[in-house]
N, C-alpha and C positions, 0 to 999 in steps of 0.2 A: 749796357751792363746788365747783366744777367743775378740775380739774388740766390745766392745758393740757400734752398731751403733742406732745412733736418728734419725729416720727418718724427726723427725720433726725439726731440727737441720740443714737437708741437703733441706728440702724445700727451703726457699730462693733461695740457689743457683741454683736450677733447675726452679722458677721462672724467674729466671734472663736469663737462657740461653733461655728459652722459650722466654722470651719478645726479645731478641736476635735475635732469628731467627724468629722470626713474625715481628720487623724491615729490618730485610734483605728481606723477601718476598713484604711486604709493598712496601721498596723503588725499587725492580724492577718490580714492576707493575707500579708505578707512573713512571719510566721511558720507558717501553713498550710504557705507554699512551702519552706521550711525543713526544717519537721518533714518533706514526703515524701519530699524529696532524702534525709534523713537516714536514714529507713525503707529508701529502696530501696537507699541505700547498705548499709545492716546487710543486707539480704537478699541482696545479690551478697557481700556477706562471709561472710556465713556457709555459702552453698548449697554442697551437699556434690555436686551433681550440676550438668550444665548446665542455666541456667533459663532461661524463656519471658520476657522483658520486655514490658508491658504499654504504651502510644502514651503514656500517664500519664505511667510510671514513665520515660520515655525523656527525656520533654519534663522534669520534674522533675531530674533528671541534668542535663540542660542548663541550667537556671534554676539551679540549687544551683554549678556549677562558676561560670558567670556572674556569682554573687554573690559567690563566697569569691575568683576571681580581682580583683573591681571590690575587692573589702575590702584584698587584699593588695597593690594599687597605691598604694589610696589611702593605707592605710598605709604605707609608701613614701616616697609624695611626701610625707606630714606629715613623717617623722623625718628625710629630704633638708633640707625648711624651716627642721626644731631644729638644725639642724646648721650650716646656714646663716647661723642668728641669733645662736646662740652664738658662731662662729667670727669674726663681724661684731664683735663687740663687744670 
């Protein structure tokens, strides 16, 4: 006996694994970018002398202040919302 398979039946599920592993690549890239900001930040922290910044290291700065400013709006506008709903009610 023979199993009729549906291809279009098993779509979904191979959406899913795909949207799956394009969140896992996603979040280790935004942690890559993380970790250099972080790096380069310790390194202007600690340098005892004036240092050389690398086109890397610069672009990284910029992606890192980018993120923690988008993080600190966003949280923001969340705790504006709690605020709003409590005060609603």
């Amino acid at each position: 006996m023979e199993e009729n398979i549906n291809p279009v039946a098993e779509f979904p599920a191979k959406i899913d694994k795909l949207s799956h592993a394009i969140d896992k690549v996603i979040l280790y890239l935004y942690l890559i970018i993380i970790l250099f900001y972080l790096g380069t930040s310790l390194k202007i922290l600690f340098a005892e002398s004036p240092i050389q910044l690398q086109r890397s290291e610069i672009v990284s700065l910029i992606n890192g202040f980018t993120q923690l400013s988008t993080s600190i709006y966003r949280l923001e506008h969340t705790f504006q919302t709690c605020l709003k709903m409590t005060t609603e009610l």
